[in-house]
C-alpha positions in Angstrom: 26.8 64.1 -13.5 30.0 64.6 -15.6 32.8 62.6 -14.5 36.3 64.4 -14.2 38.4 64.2 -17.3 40.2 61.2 -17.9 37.3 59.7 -16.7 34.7 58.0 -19.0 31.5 59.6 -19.9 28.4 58.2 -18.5 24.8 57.7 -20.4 21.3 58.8 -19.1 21.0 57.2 -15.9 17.4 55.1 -16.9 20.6 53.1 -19.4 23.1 52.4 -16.8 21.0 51.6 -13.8 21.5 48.2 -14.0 22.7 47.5 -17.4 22.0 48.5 -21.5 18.3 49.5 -22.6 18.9 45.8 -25.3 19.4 43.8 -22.5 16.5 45.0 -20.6 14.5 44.6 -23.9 15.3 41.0 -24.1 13.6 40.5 -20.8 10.3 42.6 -21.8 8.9 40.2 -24.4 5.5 38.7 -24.1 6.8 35.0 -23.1 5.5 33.8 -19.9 8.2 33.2 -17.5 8.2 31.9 -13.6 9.3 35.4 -12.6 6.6 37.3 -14.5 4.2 34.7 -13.2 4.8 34.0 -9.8 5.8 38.6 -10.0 9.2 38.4 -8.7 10.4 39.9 -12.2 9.5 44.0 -11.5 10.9 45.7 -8.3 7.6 47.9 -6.6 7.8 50.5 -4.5 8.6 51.8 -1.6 5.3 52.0 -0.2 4.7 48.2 -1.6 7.8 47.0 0.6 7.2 49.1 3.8 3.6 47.8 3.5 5.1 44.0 3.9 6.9 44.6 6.0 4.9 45.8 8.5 2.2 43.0 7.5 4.9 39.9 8.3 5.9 41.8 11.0 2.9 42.3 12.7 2.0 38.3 11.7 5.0 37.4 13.4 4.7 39.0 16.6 1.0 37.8 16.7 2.6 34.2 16.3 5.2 34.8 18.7 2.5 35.5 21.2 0.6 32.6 20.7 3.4 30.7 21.0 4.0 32.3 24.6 0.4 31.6 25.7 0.1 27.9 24.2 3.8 27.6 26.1 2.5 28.2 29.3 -1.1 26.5 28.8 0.7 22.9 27.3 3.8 22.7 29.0 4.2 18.8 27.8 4.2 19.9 24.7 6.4 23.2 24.3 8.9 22.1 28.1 9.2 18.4 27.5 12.3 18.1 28.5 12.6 20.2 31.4 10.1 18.4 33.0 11.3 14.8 32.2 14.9 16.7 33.5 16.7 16.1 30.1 17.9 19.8 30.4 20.0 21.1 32.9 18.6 24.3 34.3 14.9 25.6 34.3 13.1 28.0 32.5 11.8 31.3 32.8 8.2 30.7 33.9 7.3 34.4 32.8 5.4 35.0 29.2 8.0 36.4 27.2 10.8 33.8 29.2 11.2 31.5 26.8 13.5 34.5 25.0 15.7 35.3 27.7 16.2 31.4 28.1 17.0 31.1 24.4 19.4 34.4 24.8 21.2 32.7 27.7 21.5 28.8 25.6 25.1 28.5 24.9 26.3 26.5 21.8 28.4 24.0 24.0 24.9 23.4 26.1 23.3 22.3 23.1 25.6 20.0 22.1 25.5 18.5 25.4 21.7 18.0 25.4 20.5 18.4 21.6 23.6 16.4 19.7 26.5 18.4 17.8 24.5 19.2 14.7 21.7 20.6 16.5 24.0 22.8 17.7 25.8 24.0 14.8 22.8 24.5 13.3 22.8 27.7 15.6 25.9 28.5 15.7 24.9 29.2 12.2 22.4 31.7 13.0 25.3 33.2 15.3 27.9 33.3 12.5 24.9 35.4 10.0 23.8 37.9 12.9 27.7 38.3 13.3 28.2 38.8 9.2 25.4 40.8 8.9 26.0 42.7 12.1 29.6 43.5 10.7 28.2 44.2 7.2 25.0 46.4 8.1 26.7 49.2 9.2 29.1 50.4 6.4 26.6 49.3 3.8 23.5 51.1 5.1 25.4 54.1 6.5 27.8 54.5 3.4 26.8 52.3 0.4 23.2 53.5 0.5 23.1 57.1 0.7 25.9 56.9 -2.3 23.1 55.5 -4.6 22.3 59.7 -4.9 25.5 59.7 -6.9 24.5 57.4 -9.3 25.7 56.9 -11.9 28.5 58.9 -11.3 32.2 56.9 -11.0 32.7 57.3 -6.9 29.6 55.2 -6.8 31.2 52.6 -8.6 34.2 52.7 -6.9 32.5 52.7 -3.6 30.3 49.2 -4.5 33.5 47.3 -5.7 35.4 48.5 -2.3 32.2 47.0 -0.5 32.9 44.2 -2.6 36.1 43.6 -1.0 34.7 44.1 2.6 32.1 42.1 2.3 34.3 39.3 1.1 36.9 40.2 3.7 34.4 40.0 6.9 32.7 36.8 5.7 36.1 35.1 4.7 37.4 35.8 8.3 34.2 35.1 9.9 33.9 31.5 8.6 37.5 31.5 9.5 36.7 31.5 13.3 33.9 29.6 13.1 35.8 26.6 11.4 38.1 26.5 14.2 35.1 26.5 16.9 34.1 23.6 14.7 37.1 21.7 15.1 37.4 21.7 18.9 33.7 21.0 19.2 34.2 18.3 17.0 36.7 16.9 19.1 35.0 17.2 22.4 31.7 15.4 20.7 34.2 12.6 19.5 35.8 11.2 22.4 32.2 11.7 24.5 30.8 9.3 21.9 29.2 6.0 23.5 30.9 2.7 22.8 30.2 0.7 20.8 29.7 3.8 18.1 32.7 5.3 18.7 34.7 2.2 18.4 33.2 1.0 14.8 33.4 1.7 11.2 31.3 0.5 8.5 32.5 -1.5 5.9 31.3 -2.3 2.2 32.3 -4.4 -0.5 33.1 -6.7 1.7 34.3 -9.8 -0.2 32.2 -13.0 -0.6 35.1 -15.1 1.3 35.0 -12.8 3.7 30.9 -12.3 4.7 31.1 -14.3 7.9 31.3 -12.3 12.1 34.7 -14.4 12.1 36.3 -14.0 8.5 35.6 -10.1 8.8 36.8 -10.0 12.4 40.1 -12.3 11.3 40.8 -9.8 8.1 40.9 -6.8 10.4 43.1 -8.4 12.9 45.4 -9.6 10.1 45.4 -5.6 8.9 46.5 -4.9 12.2 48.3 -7.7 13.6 47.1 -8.0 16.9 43.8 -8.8 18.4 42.1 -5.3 18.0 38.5 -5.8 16.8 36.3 -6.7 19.8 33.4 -7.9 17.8 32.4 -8.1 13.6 29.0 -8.3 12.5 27.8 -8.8 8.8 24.6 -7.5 7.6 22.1 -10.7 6.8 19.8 -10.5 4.3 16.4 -11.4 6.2 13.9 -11.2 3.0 10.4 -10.7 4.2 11.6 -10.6 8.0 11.7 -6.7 8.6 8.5 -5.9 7.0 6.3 -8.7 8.9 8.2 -7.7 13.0 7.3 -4.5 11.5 4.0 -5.4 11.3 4.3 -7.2 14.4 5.1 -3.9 16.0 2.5 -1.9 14.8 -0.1 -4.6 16.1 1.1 -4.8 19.7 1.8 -1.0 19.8 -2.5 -0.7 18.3 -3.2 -3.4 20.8 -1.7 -1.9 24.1 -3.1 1.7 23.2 -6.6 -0.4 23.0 -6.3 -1.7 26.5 -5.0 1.8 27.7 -8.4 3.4 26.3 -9.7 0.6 28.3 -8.2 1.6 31.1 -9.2 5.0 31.0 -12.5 5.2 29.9 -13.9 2.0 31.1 -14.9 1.0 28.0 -14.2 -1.4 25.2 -12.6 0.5 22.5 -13.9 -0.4 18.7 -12.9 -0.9 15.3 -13.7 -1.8 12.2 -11.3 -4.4 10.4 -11.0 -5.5 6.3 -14.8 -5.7 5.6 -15.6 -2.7 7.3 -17.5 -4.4 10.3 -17.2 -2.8 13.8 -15.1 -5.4 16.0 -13.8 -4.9 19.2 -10.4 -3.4 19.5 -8.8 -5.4 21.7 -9.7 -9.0 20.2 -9.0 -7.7 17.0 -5.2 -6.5 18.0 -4.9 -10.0 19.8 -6.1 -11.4 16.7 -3.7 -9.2 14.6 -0.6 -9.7 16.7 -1.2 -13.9 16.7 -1.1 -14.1 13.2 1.7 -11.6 12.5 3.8 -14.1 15.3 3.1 -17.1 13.6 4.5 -15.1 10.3 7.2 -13.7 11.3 8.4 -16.7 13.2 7.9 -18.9 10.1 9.9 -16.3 7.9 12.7 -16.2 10.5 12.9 -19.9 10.5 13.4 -20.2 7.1 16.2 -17.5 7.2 18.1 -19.6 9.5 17.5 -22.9 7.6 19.0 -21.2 4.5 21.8 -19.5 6.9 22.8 -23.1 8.1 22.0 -25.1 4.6 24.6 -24.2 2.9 23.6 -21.0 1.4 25.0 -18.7 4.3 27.2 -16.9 2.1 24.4 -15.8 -0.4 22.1 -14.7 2.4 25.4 -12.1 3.8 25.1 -9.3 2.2 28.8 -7.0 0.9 28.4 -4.6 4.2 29.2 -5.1 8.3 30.4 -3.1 11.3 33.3 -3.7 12.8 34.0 -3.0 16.8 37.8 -2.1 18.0 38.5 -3.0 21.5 39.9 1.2 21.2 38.9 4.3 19.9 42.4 5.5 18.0 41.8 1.9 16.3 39.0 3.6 14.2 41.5 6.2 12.9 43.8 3.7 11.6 41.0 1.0 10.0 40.4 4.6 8.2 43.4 5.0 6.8 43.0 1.4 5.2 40.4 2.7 3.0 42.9 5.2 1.7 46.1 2.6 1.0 44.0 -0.5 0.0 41.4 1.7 -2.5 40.5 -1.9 -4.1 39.2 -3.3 -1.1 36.6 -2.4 1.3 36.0 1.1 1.7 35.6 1.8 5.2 33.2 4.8 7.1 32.6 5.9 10.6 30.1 3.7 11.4 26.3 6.0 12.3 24.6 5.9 15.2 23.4 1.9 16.2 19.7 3.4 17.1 20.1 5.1 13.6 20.9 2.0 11.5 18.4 1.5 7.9 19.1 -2.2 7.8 16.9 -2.7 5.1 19.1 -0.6 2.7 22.3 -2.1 3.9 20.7 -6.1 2.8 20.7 -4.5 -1.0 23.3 -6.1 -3.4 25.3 -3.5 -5.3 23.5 -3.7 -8.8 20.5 -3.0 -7.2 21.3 -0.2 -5.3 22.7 1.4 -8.8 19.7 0.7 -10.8 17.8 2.1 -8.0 20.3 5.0 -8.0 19.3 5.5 -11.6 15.7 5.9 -11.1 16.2 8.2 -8.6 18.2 10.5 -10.5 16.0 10.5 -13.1 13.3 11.5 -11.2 14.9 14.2 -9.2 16.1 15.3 -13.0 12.5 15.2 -13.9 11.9 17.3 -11.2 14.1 19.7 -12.1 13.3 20.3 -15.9 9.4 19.8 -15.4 8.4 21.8 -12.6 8.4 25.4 -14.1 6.2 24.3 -17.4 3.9 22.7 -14.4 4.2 25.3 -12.7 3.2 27.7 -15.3 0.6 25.7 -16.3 -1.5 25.7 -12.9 -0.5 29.3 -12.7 -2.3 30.1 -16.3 -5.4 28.0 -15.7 -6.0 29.0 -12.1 -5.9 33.0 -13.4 -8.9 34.8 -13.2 -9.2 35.4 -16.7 -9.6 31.2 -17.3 -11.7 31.0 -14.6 -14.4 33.3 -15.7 -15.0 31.4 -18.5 -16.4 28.6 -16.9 -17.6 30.5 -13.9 -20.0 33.5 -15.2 -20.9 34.4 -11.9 -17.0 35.8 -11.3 -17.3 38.5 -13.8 -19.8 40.1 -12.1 -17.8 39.9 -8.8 -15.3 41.8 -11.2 -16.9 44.0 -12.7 -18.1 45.4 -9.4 -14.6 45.0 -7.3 -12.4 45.4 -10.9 -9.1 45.6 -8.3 -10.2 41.9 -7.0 -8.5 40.0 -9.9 -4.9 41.6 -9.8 -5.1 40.1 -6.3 -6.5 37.2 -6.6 -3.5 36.4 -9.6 -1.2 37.6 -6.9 -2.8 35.5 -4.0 -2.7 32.3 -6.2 0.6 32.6 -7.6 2.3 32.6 -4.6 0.4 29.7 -2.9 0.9 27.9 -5.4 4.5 28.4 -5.8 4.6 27.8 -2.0 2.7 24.6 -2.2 4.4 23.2 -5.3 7.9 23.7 -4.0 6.4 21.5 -0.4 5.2 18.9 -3.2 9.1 19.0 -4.4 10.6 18.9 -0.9 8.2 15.5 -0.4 8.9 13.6 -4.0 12.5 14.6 -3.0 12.5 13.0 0.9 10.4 9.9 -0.6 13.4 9.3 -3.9 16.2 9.8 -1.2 14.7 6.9 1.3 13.6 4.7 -1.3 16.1 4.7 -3.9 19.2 6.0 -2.6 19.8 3.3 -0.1 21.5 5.1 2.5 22.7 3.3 6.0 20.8 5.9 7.8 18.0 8.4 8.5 20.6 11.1 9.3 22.4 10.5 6.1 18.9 10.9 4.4 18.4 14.7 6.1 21.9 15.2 4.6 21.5 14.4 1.4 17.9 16.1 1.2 19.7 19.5 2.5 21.8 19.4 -0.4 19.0 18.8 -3.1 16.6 21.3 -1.5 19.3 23.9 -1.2 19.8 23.8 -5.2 16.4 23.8 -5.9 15.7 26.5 -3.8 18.8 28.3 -5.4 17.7 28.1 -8.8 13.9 28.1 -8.3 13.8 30.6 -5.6 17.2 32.8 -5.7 17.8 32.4 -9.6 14.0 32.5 -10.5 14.5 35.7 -12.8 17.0 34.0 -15.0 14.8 31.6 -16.1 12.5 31.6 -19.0 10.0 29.2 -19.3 11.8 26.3 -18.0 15.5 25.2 -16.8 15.9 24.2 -20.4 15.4 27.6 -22.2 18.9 29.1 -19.7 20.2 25.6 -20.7 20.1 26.7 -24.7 21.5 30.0 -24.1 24.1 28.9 -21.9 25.1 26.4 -24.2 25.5 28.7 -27.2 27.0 31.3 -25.0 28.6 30.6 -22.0 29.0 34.1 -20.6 25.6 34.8 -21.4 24.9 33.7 -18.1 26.6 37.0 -16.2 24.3 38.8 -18.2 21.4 37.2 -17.7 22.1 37.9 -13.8 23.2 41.5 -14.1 20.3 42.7 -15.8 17.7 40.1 -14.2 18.6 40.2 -10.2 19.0 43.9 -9.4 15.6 44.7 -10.9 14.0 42.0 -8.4 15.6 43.1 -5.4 12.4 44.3 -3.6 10.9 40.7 -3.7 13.7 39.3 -1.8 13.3 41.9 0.9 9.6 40.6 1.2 10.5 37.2 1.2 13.0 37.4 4.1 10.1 38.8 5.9 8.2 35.6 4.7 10.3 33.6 5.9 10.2 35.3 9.1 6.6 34.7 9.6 7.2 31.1 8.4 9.4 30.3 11.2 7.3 32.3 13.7 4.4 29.5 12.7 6.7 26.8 12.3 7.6 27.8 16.8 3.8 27.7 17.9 4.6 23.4 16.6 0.4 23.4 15.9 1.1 20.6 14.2 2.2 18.5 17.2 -0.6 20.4 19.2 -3.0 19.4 16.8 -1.7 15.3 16.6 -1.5 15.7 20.9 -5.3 16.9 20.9 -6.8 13.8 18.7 -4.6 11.6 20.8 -5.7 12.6 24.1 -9.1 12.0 23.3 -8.3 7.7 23.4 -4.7 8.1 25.8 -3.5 9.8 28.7 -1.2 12.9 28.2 1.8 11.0 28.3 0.8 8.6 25.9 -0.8 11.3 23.7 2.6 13.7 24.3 4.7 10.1 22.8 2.3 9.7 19.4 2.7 13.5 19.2 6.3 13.5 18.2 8.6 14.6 16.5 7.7 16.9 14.2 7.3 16.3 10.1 11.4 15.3 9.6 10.8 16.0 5.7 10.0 19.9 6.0 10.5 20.5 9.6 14.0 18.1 9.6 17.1 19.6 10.5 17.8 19.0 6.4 15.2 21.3 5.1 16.1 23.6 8.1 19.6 23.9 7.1 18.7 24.5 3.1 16.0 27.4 4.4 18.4 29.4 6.2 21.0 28.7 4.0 18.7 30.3 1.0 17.8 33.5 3.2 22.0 33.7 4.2 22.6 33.4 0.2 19.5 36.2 -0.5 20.5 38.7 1.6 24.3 38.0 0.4 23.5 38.5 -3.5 22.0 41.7 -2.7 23.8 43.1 0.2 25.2 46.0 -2.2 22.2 46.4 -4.7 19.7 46.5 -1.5 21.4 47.3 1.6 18.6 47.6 3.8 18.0 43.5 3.3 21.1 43.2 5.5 18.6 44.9 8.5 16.2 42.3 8.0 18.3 39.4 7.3 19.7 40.8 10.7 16.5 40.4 12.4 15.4 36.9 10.9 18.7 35.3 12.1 18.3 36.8 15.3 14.5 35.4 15.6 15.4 32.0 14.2 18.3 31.9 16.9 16.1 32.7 19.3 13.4 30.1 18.5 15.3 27.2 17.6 17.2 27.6 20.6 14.4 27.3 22.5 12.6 25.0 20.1 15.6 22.4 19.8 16.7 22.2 23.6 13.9 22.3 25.5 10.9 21.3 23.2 11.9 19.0 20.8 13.1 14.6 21.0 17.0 14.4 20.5 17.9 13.2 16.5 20.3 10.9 15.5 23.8 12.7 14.9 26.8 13.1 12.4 28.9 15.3 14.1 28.8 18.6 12.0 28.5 16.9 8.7 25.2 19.4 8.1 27.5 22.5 9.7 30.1 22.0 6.7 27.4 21.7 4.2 25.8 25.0 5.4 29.1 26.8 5.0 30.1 25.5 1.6 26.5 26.9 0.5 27.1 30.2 2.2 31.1 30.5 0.2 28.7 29.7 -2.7 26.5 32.3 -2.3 29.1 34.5 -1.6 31.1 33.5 -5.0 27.3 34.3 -6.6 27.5 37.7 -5.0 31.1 38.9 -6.8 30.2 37.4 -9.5 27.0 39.4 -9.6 28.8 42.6 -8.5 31.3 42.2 -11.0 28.7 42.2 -14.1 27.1 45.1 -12.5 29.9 47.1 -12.5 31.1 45.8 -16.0 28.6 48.1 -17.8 29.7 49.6 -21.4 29.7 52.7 -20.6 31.6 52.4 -17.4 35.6 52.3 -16.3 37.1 49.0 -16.5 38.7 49.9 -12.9 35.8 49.2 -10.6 34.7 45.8 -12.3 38.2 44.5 -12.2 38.9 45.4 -8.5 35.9 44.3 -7.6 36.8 41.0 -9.4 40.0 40.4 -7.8 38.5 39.7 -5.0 37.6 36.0 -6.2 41.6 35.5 -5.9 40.9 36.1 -2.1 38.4 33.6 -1.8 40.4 30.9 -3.4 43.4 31.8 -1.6 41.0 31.9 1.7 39.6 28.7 0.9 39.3 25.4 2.5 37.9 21.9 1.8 34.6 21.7 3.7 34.1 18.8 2.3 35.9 15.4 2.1 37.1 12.3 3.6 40.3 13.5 3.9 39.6 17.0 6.1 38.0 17.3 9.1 36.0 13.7 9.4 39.8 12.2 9.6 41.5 14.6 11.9 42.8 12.7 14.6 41.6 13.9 17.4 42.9 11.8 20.4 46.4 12.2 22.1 48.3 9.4 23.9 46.4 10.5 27.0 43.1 10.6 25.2 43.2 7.4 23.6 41.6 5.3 26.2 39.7 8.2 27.6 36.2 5.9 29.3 33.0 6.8 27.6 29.8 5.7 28.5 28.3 2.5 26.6 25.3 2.1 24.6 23.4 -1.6 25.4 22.5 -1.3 21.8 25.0 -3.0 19.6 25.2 -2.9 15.8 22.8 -6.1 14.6 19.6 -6.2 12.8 16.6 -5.6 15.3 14.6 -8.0 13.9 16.8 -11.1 14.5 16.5 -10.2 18.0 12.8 -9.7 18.8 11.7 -13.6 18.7 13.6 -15.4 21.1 11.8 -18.3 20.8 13.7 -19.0 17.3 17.7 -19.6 17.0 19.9 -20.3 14.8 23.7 -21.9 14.0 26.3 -20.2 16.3 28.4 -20.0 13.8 26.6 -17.4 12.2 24.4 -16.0 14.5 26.9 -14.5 16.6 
């Protein structure tokens, strides 16, 4: 089509589809790439992508009624908590129920039952049906049907003015959502139990000051008035967590023998080190004796050092300190941000949520073991995709019939069998690799990183998972054979990377279409909870139901934890973003997968599922920085796209302008100094009675043998 004059003249539309025939040939060598590998590199057709779609489909609605069956049939399982009353309403005892019972679940009921983050992870999926609810319509009803023009000018014109809409709804939309946040925030802050939401953490705590009474005295100096109710120091117990551990695990093993006893009528067995089969019971008693005697012995000699003169050495740099008020937190805060050579001070986490064990670490340990596990989440990152290729390559059909003659006749007489069977294998094992990844990841972040607790380890995994998925998911055409081959060219040619996008993305767009509609099916699996099924069935076989429903949960916390659930739906949010205007119809289906995945989880979280430890929206904030991100992606994707040679500068640059409205749009969503220090108690509010939690912040194990004290001047 000729444009009007004063307009540019276009090329042949095969050479400004999606950018110049040279870049397209820089992509079509021989090297073996992820994207080539794994096919996400070459867009199919329709029929390929209507054919999906209906497959997941059809999987997922096969899964969805499972689910409602196994729902009714193992209500201990799948209605927990309506029937131990943690919920406050029933449910729908009809098959398809469950959905007009997650249709009805407010936001603020979740938070009340399920914990702030919980529910933020849903409001979430409500802000993504809202963007893409807002977004579907123009782009599918105007954007689309313009793609007829191409490449004519309006088209270009029309993409960068969805551009600015796009950025425009989403901007506003997160907008809103923030200010939800906020007022949420505040509500879940003055409901908090004492003594959590009367105490900060404090590290770096001086050695002249690692005593209950020195840290109690400095913070009453700091405020000059008798403020802190109560200071505890961390001790370091050596050998003391890991043997009540043990202890633990041997009384928990013993009283499940006697209940098996109780049940059945008969003595349960087992074999112990040599392999012999002993009785159960005695052997537990046995077990639990000597792990007494040990632990008591090791506690005793933690209190002899405590009171020997040695006290000091055995506190370790961090402690919790308890105000007798709730606005007293706020201010202890804003010591942290005056005094930035003293102790740094943090809302203290949940008491029941406490890792002890990573607290008792002295600082140049917890660096060197910082270290290690950034080089091995570095490792991680640069060696998976030669790893990956590897497996790929030997696993092929090709290598395989070479040591396995009788595959080529299996070939030779299905010849279509092996372009599937590449297919088939590629995929699962891209799947399972990236599961291996999520684990080596959740096992580096508890081991190494040495955070103060279990919620703070689903936060940082989020935020690792989330970039790998980005770059080895979203970003997996712009990579050659590694990270390190985009690492070479970006480093010679820093805008290289645009390009790289611009002609790499567009031309893979049908893959992300199927893999929403993966994902789809994955989380239709992921509500059936087989997994728990499957752990309640081999319990019940030695336990009643109770007991068996109690060893059943929760769930796997490394790829079924609200972390890896955040970094998930934060990838699909960033897909169907990036190619919103390239693929409109991925809007329709990220549509429906938000919709689904508020529907389940809804259900799932509330009235399936234990309560988890909470951090009050820290996981919220995350998943909104990662969805500005992948809306920054997105411009910056458009804006190559439109930058083609052969095209007016107009569209590009409009189109580009837009990034001025994010920036002006912008706020920190992440920070100490933002919405984790908003003060959100008035004069009237400051005193406002919560409910108290018996548990107080001190190590568990100094607790469980009462037979053993020690000085009360330390002990306290």
């Amino acid at each position: 089509v000729d444009a009007p004059e004063g307009q540019p003249q276009y090329k042949t539309k095969a050479s400004s589809r999606h950018g110049t025939n040279s870049a397209r040939q820089k992509d079509d060598t021989g090297n073996n790439t992820i994207a080539k590998a794994t096919g996400v590199n070459r867009n199919s057709d329709s029929s390929s992508t209507l054919h999906a779609v209906c497959v997941h489909g059809t999987i997922s609605l096969a899964y969805m009624g499972l689910f409602s069956f196994l729902r009714l049939r193992y209500p201990l399982i799948y209605s927990s908590n309506v029937l131990q009353k943690r919920v406050p309403f029933t449910l729908d005892e009809s098959f398809l129920g469950w959905v007009s019972t997650g249709l009805r679940l407010t936001v603020d009921t979740a938070a009340q039952t399920a914990g702030l983050d919980c529910a933020m992870f849903l409001e979430f999926q409500h802000l993504c049906v809202k963007m893409l609810a807002w977004l579907s319509v123009p782009l599918v009803l105007i954007v689309w049907p313009l793609e007829y023009l191409r490449p004519h000018y309006m088209y270009d014109w029309a993409q960068s003015c969805a551009v600015w809409y796009v950025v425009l709804v989403i901007e506003v939309l997160i907008h809103r959502a923030y200010r939800k946040f906020l007022s949420r925030r505040a509500m879940w802050w003055r409901h908090l139990p004492r003594p959590w939401a009367t105490t900060v953490m404090v590290g770096n705590i001086a050695v002249e000051h690692r005593s209950d009474e020195e840290l109690k005295a400095l913070f009453n100096a700091a405020f000059k008035r008798e403020a802190v109710e109560r200071a505890y120091v961390v001790r370091r117990t050596g050998d003391v967590p890991r043997l009540t551990s043990k202890l633990q695990r041997a009384r928990e093993r013993l009283k499940e023998s006697e209940e098996v006893l109780e049940n059945t009528g008969q003595r349960p067995t087992n074999h112990d080190t040599f392999g012999t089969k002993v009785d159960s019971i005695l052997f537990f008693k046995d077990k639990v004796k000597r792990h007494e005697a040990a632990a008591q012995e090791a506690l005793s000699n933690f209190y002899q050092a405590l009171d020997g003169g040695n006290g000091r050495q055995v506190m370790a740099g961090v402690g919790f300190v308890t105000f007798h008020r709730r606005t007293d937190v706020m201010e202890a805060l804003k010591l942290q941000l005056t005094e930035r050579d003293a102790c740094t001070i943090l809302f203290a986490p949940d008491p029941e949520n406490v890792h002890y064990t990573a607290l008792m670490e002295d600082a140049p340990t917890c660096k060197s073991l910082k270290i290690v596990g950034y080089s091995i989440i570095l490792t991680t990152y640069l060696g998976f995709a030669p790893l990956l290729l590897g497996i790929i390559s030997i696993m092929k059909l090709a290598i395989l019939k070479q040591n396995v003659p009788s595959l080529s006749r299996v070939t030779e007489r299905w010849p279509h069998i092996e372009g599937w069977w590449d297919a088939l294998v590629a995929c699962i094992v891209l799947s399972q690799a990236i599961n291996c990844v999520l684990a080596v990841f959740a096992a580096v972040i508890r081991h190494c990183f040495m955070l103060h607790s279990e919620s703070a380890v689903q936060h940082t995994l989020q935020c690792w998972y989330y970039s790998f998925l980005v770059i080895y998911v979203l970003l997996v055409t712009t990579l050659g054979a590694s990270v390190w081959d985009v690492w070479q060219k970006v480093h010679d040619d820093p805008y290289v990377i645009f390009t790289i996008l611009a002609t790499s993305l567009p031309r893979s767009s049908d893959f992300y279409l199927k893999f929403v509609m993966l994902q789809m099916t994955v989380e239709s699996l992921m509500q059936t909870r087989y997994l728990n099924l499957l752990r309640f069935f081999v319990n019940l076989r030695r336990h009643s139901e109770a007991r068996a429903h109690v060893l059943s949960e929760p769930e796997d916390q490394d790829w079924d934890g609200i972390g890896a659930r955040c970094a998930r739906t934060s990838l699909v949010a960033a897909s169907v973003l990036v190619f919103c205007t390239v693929r409109p119809g991925i809007c329709i289906l990220g549509l429906f997968y938000f919709a689904l995945t508020r529907i389940c989880y809804g259900y799932r979280i509330v009235f399936a599922e234990t309560r988890k430890p909470d951090l009050g929206g820290v996981f919220w904030t995350a998943q909104l920085r990662h969805l500005r991100q992948g809306l920054f992606l997105y411009v910056v994707l458009m804006v190559e796209i439109l930058r083609r040679p052969e095209a007016a500068h107009g569209p590009s640059v409009f189109a580009g302008c837009s990034l001025a409205v994010m920036l002006c749009m912008s706020f920190p969503l992440k920070g100490h100094d933002d919405w984790e220090h908003i003060e959100y108690l008035d004069s009237d509010g400051a005193h406002t009675p919560s409910p108290r939690n018996p548990v107080v912040y001190k190590q568990p194990e100094l607790e469980g043998l009462h037979d053993v004290t020690g000085s009360s001047a330390w002990a306290t």
